[in-house]
C-alpha positions as CSV (number, residue, x, y, z in Angstrom):
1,X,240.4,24.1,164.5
2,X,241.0,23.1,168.2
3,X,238.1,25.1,169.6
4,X,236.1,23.2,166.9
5,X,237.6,20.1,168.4
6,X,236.8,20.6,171.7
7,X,232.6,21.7,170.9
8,X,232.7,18.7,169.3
9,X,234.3,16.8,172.2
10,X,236.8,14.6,169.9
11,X,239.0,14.8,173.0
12,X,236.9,12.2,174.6
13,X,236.9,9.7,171.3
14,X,240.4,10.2,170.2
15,X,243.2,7.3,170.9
16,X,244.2,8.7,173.9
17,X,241.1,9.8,175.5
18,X,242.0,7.1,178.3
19,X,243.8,10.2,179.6
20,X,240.9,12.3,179.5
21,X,238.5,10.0,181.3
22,X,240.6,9.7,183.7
23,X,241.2,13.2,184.6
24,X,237.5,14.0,184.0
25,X,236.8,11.0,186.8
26,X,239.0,12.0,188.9
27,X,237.8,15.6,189.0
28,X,234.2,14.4,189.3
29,X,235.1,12.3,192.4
30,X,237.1,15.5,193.8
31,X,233.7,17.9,193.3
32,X,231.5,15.0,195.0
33,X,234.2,15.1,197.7
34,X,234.3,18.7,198.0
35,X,230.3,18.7,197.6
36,X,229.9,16.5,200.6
37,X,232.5,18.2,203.0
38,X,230.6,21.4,202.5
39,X,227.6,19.7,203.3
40,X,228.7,17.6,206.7
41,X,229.9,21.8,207.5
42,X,227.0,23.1,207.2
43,X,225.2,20.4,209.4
44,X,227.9,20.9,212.3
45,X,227.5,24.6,211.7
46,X,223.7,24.3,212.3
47,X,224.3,21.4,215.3
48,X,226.8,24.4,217.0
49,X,224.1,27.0,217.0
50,X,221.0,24.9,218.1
51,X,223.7,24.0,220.7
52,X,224.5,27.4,221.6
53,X,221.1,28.6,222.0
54,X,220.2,25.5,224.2
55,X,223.1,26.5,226.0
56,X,222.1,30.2,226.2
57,X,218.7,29.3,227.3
58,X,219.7,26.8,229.9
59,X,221.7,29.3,231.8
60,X,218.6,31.7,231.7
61,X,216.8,29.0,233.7
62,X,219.7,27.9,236.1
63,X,220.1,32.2,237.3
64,X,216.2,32.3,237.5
65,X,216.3,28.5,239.8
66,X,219.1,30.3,241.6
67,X,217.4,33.4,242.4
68,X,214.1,31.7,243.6
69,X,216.1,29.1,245.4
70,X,217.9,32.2,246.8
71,X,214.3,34.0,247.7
72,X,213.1,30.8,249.2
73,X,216.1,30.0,251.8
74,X,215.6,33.8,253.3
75,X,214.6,33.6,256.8
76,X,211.4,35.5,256.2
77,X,210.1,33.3,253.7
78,X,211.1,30.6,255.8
79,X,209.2,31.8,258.8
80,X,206.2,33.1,256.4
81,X,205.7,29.3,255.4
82,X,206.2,27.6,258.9
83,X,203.0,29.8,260.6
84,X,200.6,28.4,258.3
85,X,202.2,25.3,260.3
86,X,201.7,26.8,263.6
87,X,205.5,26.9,264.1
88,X,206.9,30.4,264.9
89,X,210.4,31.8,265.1
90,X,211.8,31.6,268.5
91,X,211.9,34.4,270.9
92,X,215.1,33.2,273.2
93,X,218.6,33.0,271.5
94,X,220.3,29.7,271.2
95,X,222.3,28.7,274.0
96,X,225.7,27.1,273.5
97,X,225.8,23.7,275.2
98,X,229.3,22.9,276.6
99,X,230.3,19.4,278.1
100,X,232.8,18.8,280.3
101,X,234.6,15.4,280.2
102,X,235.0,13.8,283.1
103,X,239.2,13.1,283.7
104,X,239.5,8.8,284.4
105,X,240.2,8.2,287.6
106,X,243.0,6.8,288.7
107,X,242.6,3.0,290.5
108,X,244.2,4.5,293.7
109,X,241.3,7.1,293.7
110,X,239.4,4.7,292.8
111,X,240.0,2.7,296.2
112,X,239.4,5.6,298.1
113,X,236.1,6.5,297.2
């Protein structure tokens, strides 16, 4: 007789079935609960790996920027671009330029001069 019962449902109807709504409520609210956590996952799962392909392909650009950056500071490419300027490398090596400070003179050698 109590699997006729429950088909029928009289659980729900019955002088007690305060009890029942309750539980039945409370388990709803849990699955909603449950439902949406799953959901707000899966978003933050899909956020990490559009992130992590942005961040993938981001670095791809940065080490190709590097390497031209790298091709363009060479002193060949340097001098390639400066004769279409009429500027051309220099023949003599630099010179060091030293200066020598003069020591203050004294105001007794200062008389004297």
């Amino acid at each position: 007789m109590s699997i006729y019962n429950l088909l029928k449902a009289r659980f729900l109807i019955d002088d007690d079935a305060i009890k029942n709504w309750r539980f039945i409520v409370f388990l709803i609210v849990l699955a909603i609960i449950m439902i949406a956590n799953t959901q707000r996952y899966e978003q933050k799962v899909f956020k990490i790996a559009e992130l992590t392909s942005e961040v993938k392909e981001l670095r791809s650009e940065f080490v190709d920027r590097r390497s031209e950056l790298m091709k363009l500071r060479m002193e060949s490419t340097v001098s390639e671009k400066m004769v279409e300027r009429e500027i051309y490398p220099s023949t003599v090596p630099p010179v060091k330029i030293k200066v020598k400070k003069e020591e203050e003179k004294s105001f007794l050698k200062k008389l004297w001069q």
